[in-house]
N, C-alpha and C positions, 0 to 999 in steps of 0.2 A: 393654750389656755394657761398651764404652768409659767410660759415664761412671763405672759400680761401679768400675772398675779405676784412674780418674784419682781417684775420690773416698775408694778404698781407699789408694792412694800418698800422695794427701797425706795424710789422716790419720796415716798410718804415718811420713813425714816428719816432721810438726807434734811426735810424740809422742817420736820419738828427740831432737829439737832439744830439744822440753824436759825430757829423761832426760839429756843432758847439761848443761844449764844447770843443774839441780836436782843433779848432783854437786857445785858450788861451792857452792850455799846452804850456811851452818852448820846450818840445820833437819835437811836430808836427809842429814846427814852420818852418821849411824846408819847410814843406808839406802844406804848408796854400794857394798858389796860387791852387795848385789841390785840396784842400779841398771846397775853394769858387766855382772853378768848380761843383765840383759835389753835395755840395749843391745847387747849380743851379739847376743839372741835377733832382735830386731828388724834388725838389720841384716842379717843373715842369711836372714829373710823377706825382705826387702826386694830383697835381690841376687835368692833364687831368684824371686820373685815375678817381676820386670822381667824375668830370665832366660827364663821360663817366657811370659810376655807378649809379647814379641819372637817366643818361636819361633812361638807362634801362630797370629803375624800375618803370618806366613810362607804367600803361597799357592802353587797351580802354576794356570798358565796351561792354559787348557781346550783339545784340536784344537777347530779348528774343526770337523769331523765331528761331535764331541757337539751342535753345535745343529744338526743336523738330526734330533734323535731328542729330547732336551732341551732344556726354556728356562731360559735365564740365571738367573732366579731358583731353579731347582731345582740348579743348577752350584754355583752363590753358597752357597745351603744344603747342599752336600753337599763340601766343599771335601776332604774325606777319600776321598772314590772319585775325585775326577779324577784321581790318579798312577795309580790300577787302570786306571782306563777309555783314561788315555791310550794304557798301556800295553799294554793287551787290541785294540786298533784294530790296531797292529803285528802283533802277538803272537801274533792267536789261531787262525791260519789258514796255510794254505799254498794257494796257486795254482799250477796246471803243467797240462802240457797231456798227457792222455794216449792222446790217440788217438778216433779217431768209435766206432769196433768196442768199446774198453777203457772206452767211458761210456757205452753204452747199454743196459748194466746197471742202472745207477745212477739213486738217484731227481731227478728234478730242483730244482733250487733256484728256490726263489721269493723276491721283492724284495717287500716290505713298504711300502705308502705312508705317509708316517707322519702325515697328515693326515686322512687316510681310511679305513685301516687296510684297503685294501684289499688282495689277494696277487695281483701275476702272476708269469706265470714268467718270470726271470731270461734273458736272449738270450745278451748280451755283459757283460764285467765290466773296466773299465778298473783295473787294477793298483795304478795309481800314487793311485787315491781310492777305491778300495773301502773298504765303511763296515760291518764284521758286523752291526751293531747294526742295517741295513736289512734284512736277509734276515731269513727266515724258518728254522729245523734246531733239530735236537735235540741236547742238552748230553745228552751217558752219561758217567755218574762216571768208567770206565777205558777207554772205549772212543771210538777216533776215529770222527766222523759225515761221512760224502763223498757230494757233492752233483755233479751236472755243470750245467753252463752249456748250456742248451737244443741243440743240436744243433753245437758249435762245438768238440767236442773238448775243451774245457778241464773241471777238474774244481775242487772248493774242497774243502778239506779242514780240518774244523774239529777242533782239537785238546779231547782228553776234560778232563771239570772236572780230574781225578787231575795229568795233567799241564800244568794252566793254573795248578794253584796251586802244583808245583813249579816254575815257572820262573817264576813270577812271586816267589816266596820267595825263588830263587835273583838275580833281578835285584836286588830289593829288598837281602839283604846286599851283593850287589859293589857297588852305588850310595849307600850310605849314607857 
């Protein structure tokens, strides 16, 4: 992809250079109202083209959490979901504690091995490096899905797709 784009620029270089030198010939002198056109037109390519190549090449750096579910090369390849994914690790959950009586209603949540693919249930959940993309729960379009953390009182609360993609829409504009 780099080399099309270094071998499209020069080309597109090579061409305006001699769209202007070919304005001084006597030959192209006929031709010099359409030459100013199209060195217009070219330069203009030229600017959005490098404009458009720059943002590009523009990444975001992955959490660390993605490689424990993800390898590098599928991150690498996917450079368009890592600001989602970043953002859904944050985002997509609530944690609090409501009580032993207030979750043993609730079904329990299981932790996904992701080498194994095996499920057990979930005991404790440290806070500070919980990973959604480990557990096991069901996405409902409008509807929140809540899980408890095996006999510890704590519950997880996973917010519905409805409102993951409003707030993620909503991040998305104020951060731009």
């Amino acid at each position: 992809m780099q080399l099309t784009c270094t071998f499209f620029i020069s080309l597109s270089l090579r061409f305006f250079i001699f769209c202007i030198l070919a304005t001084n010939v006597n030959v192209f002198r006929l031709y010099n109202k359409e030459f100013k056109i199209m060195k217009r037109i070219i330069l203009i390519s030229v600017i959005v083209f490098c404009f458009g190549l720059c943002k590009a090449q523009t990444s975001v750096t992955p959490d660390p959490r993605l490689l424990d579910v993800y390898s590098q090369e599928y991150l690498d390849a996917n450079q368009d979901r890592i600001a989602y994914l970043n953002w859904f690790l944050d985002n997509s959950y609530k944690i609090m504690y409501a009580g032993i009586e207030k979750a043993e209603s609730l079904e329990f949540l299981y932790e996904i091995n992701p080498v194994t693919k095996e499920k057990t249930q979930a005991v404790s959940i440290n806070e500070e490096e919980f990973n959604p993309l480990l557990y096991e729960y069901e996405n409902h379009y409008d509807k929140s899905a809540i899980y408890r953390v095996g006999n510890t009182g704590y519950i997880v609360i996973f917010d519905s797709l409805k409102t993951l993609t409003k707030n993620y829409n909503q991040y998305k504009n104020e951060n731009q």
